[in-house]
C-alpha positions in Angstrom: 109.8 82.3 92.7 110.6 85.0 90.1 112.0 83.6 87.0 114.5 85.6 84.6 112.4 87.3 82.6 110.5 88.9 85.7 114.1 89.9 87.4 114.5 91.9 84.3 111.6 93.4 84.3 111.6 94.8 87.4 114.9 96.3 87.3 114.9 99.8 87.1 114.7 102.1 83.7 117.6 104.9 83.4 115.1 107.1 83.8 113.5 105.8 86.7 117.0 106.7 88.4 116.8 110.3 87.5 117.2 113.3 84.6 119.8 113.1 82.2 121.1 109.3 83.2 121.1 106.8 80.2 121.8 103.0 79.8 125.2 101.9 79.9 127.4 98.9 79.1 128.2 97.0 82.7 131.1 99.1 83.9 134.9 97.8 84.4 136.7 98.8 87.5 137.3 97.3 90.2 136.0 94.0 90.0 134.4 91.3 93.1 137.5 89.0 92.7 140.3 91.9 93.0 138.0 92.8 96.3 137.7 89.2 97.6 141.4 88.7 97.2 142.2 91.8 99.1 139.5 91.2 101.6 137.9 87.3 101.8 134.9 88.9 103.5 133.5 90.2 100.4 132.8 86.9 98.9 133.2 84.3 101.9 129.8 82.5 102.0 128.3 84.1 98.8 127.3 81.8 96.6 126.0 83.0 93.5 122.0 82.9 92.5 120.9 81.0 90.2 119.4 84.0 88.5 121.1 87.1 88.5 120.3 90.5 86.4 122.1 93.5 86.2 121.9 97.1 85.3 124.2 99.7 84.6 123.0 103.4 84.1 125.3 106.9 84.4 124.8 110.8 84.4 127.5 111.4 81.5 125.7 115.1 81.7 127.7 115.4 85.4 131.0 116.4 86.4 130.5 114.5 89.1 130.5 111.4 87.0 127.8 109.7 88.8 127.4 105.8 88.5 124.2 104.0 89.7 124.0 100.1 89.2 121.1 97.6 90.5 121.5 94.2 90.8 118.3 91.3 91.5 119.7 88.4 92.6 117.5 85.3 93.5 118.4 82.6 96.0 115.9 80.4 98.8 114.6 83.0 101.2 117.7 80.7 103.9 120.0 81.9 101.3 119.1 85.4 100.2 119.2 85.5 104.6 122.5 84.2 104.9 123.7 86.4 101.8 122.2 89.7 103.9 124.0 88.7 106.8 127.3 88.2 105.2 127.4 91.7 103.6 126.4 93.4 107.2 129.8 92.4 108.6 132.1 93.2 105.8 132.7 96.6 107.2 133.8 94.9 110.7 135.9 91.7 108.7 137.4 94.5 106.5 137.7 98.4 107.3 140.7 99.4 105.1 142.6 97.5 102.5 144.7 98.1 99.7 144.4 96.8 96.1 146.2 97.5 92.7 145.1 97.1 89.6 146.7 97.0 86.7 145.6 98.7 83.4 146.7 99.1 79.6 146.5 102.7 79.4 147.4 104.2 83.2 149.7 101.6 84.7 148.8 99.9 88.2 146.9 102.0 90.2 147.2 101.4 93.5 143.7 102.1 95.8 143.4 102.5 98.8 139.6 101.1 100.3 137.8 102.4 103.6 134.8 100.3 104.6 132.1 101.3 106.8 128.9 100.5 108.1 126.5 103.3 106.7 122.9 104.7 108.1 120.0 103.4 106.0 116.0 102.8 106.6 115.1 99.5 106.8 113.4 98.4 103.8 111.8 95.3 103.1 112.7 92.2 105.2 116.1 93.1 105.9 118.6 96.0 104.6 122.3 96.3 105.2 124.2 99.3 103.5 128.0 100.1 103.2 129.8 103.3 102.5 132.9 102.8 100.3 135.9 104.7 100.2 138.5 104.5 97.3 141.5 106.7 96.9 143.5 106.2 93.8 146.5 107.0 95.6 149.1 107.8 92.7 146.2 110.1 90.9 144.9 111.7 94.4 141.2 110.8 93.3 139.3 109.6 95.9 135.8 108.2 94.9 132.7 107.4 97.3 130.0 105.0 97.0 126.8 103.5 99.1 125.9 100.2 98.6 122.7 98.9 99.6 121.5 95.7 99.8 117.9 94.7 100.2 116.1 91.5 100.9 112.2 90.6 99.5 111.8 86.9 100.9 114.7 85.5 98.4 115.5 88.3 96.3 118.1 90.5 97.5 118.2 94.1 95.7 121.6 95.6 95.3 122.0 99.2 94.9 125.8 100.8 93.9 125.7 104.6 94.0 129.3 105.6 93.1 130.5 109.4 92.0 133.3 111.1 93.0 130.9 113.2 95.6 128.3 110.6 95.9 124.6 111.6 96.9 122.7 109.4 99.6 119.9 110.9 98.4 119.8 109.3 95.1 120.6 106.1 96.5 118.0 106.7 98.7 115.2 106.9 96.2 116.5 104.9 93.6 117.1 101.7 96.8 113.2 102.7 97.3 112.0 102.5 93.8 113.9 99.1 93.3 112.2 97.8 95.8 108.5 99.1 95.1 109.6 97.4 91.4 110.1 93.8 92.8 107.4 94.0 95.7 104.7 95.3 93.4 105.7 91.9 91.3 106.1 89.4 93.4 
């Protein structure tokens, strides 16, 4: 089993995800328990790992404002199943919800969420993906995102590709080179 120190070094560098992204601080937004509130599928049944990592890298150079986060998570290989298995029916517990969220310098934004299964290679033992809708109804933003998750025996690999036009492409590559990171360690 992989202990902390090898989770973090096989996450991803910014510039493994591509030209002109940098490291960031772990973004705000909208976080897991605003989702689970709106939607119990997101967290009913996770548990969380014993060993988590996380990183945050973004393309400031881009008006498209594109955000790419990867997350290694570490549970019993039972676990990291039941975890895959759980986030492969969120789109059919939860297709559209709403959720507000209040902050200090634009009021409550209200956002609207559109859940759906998404098209993705299988890689490693098991992959589920997710394509993410959110329109910031009172700004008439609407953002996109793919999340992928992964499964190496009891690792799961989480990919988050968010941007206001989001590219599957990137996700693609940058869900492949996380996993070539953890399988070529463990």
């Amino acid at each position: 089993m992989p202990s902390q120190s090898d989770l973090e070094a096989a996450l991803l560098s910014a510039a493994q995800v591509g030209p002109n992204f940098t490291q960031q601080p772990e973004g705000s937004g909208i976080g897991e328990n605003s989702l689970s509130n709106a939607c119990p599928a997101v967290g009913a049944g996770a548990s969380p790992s014993e060993m988590a990592i996380r990183a945050f890298v973004a393309n400031p150079n881009s008006t498209n404002i594109t955000d790419v986060t990867e997350e290694l998570l570490q549970y019993t290989v039972g676990q990291a199943e039941q975890q895959l298995n759980q986030f492969a029916q969120v789109a059919q517990a939860c297709p559209e919800f709403t959720v507000t969220l209040p902050t200090s310098s634009l009021g409550t934004l209200t956002i609207q969420i559109g859940i759906a299964d998404e098209a993705f290679a299988t890689i490693g033992d098991q992959t589920a993906a997710l394509r993410v809708t959110a329109d910031v109804t009172n700004y008439g933003v609407i953002v996109t995102g793919d999340i992928v998750a992964v499964r190496h025996g009891g690792t799961v690999i989480l990919v988050v590709n968010v941007a206001l036009q989001v590219d599957s492409n990137l996700t693609s590559a940058v869900t492949k080179a996380a996993f070539s990171n953890v399988a070529a360690r463990w």
